[in-house]
C-alpha positions in Angstrom: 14.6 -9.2 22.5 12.3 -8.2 19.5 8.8 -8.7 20.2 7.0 -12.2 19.2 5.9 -12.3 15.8 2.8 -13.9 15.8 1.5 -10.8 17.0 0.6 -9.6 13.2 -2.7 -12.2 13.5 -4.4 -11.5 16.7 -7.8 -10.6 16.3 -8.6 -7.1 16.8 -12.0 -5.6 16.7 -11.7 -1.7 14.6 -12.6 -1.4 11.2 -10.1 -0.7 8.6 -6.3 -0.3 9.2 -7.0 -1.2 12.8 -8.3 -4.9 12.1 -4.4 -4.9 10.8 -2.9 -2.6 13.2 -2.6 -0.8 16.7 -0.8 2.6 15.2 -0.6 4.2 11.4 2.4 5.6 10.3 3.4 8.1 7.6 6.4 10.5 7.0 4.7 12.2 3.9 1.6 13.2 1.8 0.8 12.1 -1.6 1.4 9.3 -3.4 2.8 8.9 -7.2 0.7 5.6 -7.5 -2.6 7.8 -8.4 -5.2 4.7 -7.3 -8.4 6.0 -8.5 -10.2 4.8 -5.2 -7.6 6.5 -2.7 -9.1 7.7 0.9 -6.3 9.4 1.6 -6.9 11.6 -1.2 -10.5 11.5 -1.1 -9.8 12.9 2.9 -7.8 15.6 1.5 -9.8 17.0 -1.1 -13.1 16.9 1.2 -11.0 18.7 3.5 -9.7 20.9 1.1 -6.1 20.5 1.9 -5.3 20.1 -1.6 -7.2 21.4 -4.8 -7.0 18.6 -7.2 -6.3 14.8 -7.9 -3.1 15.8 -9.4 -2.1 17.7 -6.5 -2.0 14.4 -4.5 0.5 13.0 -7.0 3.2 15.3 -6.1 4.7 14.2 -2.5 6.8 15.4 -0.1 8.1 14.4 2.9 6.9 15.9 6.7 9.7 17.3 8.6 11.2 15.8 11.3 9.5 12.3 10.1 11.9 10.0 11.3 9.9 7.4 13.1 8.5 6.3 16.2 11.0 6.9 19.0 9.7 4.5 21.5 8.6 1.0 22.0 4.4 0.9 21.8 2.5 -2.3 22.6 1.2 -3.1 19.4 1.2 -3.1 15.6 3.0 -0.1 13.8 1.4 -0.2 10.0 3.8 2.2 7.7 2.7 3.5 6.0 -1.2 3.3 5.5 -1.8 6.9 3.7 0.9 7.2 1.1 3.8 4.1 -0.2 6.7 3.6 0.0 7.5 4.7 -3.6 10.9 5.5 -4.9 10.7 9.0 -3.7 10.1 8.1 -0.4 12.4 4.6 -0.2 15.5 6.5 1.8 13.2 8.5 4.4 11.4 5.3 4.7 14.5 3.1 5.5 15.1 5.8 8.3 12.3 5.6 9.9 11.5 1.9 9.8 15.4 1.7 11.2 14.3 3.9 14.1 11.0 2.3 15.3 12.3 -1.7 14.6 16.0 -0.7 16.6 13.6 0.4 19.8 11.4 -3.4 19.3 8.7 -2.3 17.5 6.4 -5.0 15.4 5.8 -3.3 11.8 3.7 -3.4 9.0 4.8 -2.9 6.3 1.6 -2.1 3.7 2.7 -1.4 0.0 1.9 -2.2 -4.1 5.7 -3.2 -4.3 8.6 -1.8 -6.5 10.9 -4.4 -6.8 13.7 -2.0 -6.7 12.7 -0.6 -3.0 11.7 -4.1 -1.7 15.3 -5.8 -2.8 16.7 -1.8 -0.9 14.1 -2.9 2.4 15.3 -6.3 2.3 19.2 -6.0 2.8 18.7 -2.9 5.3 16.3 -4.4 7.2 17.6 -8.1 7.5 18.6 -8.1 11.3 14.7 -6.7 12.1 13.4 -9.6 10.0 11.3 -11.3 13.2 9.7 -8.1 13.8 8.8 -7.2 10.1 5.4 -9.0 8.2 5.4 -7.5 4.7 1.8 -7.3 3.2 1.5 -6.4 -0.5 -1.6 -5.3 -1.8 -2.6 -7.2 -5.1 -6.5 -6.4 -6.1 -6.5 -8.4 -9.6 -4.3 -10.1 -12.0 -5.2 -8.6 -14.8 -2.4 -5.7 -15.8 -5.1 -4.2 -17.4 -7.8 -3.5 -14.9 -4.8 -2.8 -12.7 -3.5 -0.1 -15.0 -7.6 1.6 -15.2 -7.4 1.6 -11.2 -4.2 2.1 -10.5 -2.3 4.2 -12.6 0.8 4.7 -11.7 1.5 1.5 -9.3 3.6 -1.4 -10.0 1.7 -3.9 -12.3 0.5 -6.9 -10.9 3.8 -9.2 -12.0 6.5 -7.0 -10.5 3.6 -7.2 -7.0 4.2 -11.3 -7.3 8.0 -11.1 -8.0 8.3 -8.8 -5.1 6.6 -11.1 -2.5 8.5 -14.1 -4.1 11.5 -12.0 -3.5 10.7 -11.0 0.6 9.2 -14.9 1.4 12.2 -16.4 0.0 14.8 -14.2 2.2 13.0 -15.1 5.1 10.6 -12.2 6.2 6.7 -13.0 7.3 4.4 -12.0 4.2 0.8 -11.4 4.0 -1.1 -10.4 0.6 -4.1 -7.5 0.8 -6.7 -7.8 -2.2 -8.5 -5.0 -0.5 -9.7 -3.4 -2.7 -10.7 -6.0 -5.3 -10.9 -4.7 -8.5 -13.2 -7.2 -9.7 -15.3 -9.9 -8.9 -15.0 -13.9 -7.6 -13.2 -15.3 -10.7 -10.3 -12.4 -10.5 -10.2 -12.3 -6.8 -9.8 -16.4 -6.6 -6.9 -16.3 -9.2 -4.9 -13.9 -6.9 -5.5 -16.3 -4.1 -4.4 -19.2 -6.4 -1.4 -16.7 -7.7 0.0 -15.9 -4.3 -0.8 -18.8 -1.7 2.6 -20.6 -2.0 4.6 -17.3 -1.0 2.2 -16.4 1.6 3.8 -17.6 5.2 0.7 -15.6 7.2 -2.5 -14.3 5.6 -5.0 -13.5 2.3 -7.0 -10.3 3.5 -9.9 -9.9 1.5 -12.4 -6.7 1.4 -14.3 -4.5 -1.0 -13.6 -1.6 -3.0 -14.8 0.8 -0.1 -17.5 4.0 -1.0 -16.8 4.2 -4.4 -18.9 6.8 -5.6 -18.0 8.7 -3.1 -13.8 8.6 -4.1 -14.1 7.8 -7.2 -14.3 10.9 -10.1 -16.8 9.2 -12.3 -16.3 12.0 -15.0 -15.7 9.8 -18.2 -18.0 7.0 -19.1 -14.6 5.3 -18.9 -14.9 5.3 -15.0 -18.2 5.4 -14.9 -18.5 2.1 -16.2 -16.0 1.1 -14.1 -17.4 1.7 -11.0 -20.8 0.1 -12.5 -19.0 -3.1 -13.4 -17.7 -2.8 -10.0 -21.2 -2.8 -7.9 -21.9 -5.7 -10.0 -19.5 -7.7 -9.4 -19.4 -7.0 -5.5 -23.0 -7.2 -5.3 -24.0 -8.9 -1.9 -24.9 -12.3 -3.7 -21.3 -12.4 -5.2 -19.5 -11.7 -2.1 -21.5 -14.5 -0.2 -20.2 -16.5 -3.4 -16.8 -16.1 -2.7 -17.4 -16.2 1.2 -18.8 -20.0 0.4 -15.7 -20.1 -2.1 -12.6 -19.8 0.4 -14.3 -19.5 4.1 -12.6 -22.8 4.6 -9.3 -21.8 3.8 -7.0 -21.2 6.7 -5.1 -18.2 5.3 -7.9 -16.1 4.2 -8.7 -13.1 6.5 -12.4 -11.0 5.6 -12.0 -7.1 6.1 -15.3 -5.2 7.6 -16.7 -4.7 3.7 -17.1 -8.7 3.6 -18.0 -9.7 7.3 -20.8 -7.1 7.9 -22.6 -8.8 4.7 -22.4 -11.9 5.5 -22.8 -11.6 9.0 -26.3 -9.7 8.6 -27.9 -12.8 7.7 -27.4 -13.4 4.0 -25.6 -16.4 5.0 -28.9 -17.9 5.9 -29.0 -17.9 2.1 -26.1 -20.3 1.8 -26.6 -22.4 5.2 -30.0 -23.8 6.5 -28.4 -23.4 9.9 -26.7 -20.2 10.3 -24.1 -22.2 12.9 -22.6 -23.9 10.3 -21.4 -20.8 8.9 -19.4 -19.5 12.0 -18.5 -16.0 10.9 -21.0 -14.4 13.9 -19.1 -16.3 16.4 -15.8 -16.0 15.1 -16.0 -12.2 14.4 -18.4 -11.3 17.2 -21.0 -9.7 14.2 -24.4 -10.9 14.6 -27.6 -10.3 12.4 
């Protein structure tokens, strides 16, 4: 019997991909998408497994990366360090075969090409209780999207994609982690999305920027500026008092550690009302 679902939404207590998941799994490196902000790359270059930015845009697939083999106890994300991009759709389809036909709960983390979602969907239809799909959609504005992430889907073929998973059937969840802007943008992918959601809204920063981000061109530069303004602390309490109500929304690490330090006190003259300490286990 696969395993139960509902799984994908316990509470977990890591930071980053492991509020989401138990295990991460890849079967390459480097990613076509080119996301101005990416760890993954930022990881490599610090550890100077690749040379350049452009390096990273060229992937290739591990050997022997054909999946997990046996049945783990938790969440498998795949992947969580490259995407599942055209290049990598048929390696993918392998693997994800290999680790959902032994009961595994996955993951799946992408910035959607409707051509490989429509390929996931029909090979992966008798997993589909053991499958949440959450796309990752930082803004609606193609834009902004285009300045951050290059060479990614824009943000329409991201909404036809999950329309296309949540109407076959399968669990979805939406990521706007990183934001790539501030309140207004981030509640207009929340409005965008909700009816096609059947799980959660994860919401979180844009992580460390000037540290992964090549701030080279005033182009970027004011970027990243534009950025810090618009995910000051103030205006992520604002959204926090915007959508904490909402049942769907989920707040990464970025967003509970500043509201859980006590600038709530700045929204609610008793910090119980606000419930975030108790609910995450973060107190002040």
């Amino acid at each position: 019997m696969p395993n139960e679902p509902a799984n994908f939404d316990q509470a977990r207590t890591g930071h980053g991909t492991k509020e989401w998941a138990d295990i991460n799994y890849n079967i390459g490196k480097g990613c076509a998408h080119g996301c101005l902000y990416c760890y993954a790359c930022h990881i490599q270059l610090r550890l100077k497994r690749i040379s350049s930015r452009e390096e990273w845009l060229k992937e290739t697939v591990k050997p022997k990366a054909i999946g997990i083999k046996t049945r783990q106890p938790g969440i498998i994300m795949y992947p969580s360090s490259h995407d599942i991009t055209p290049f990598y759709l048929d390696q993918s389809i392998a693997a994800l075969h290999q680790m959902l036909s032994v009961g595994n709960q996955v993951l799946i983390v992408s910035k959607p090409h409707i051509e490989c979602v429509r390929t996931l969907v029909a090979q992966l239809a008798r997993y589909k209780s053991q499958i949440l799909f959450r796309f990752t959609i930082g803004a609606l504005d193609e834009a902004l999207v285009r300045l951050w992430e290059p060479q990614a889907p824009p943000p329409a073929e991201r909404l036809e994609a999950l329309d296309y998973v949540y109407a076959a059937g399968f669990g979805t969840s939406v990521s706007i982690e990183p934001m790539l802007a501030g309140v207004d943008e981030t509640l207009r992918v929340v409005e965008a999305v909700k009816t096609h959601v059947s799980k959660t809204i994860w919401i979180g920063k844009m992580n460390r920027i000037r540290q992964r981000v090549d701030m080279s061109t005033p182009e970027i530069t004011r970027a990243v500026e534009s950025i810090e303004q618009q995910q000051s602390d103030k205006e992520v309490r604002r959204l926090y008092s915007f959508l904490n109500d909402n049942p769907r929304i989920r707040w990464k690490d970025s967003i509970k550690q500043i509201v859980a330090a006590g600038s709530c006190r700045n929204l609610f003259s008793d910090l119980s009302h606000c419930g975030l300490c108790d609910r995450y286990g973060v107190y002040p």
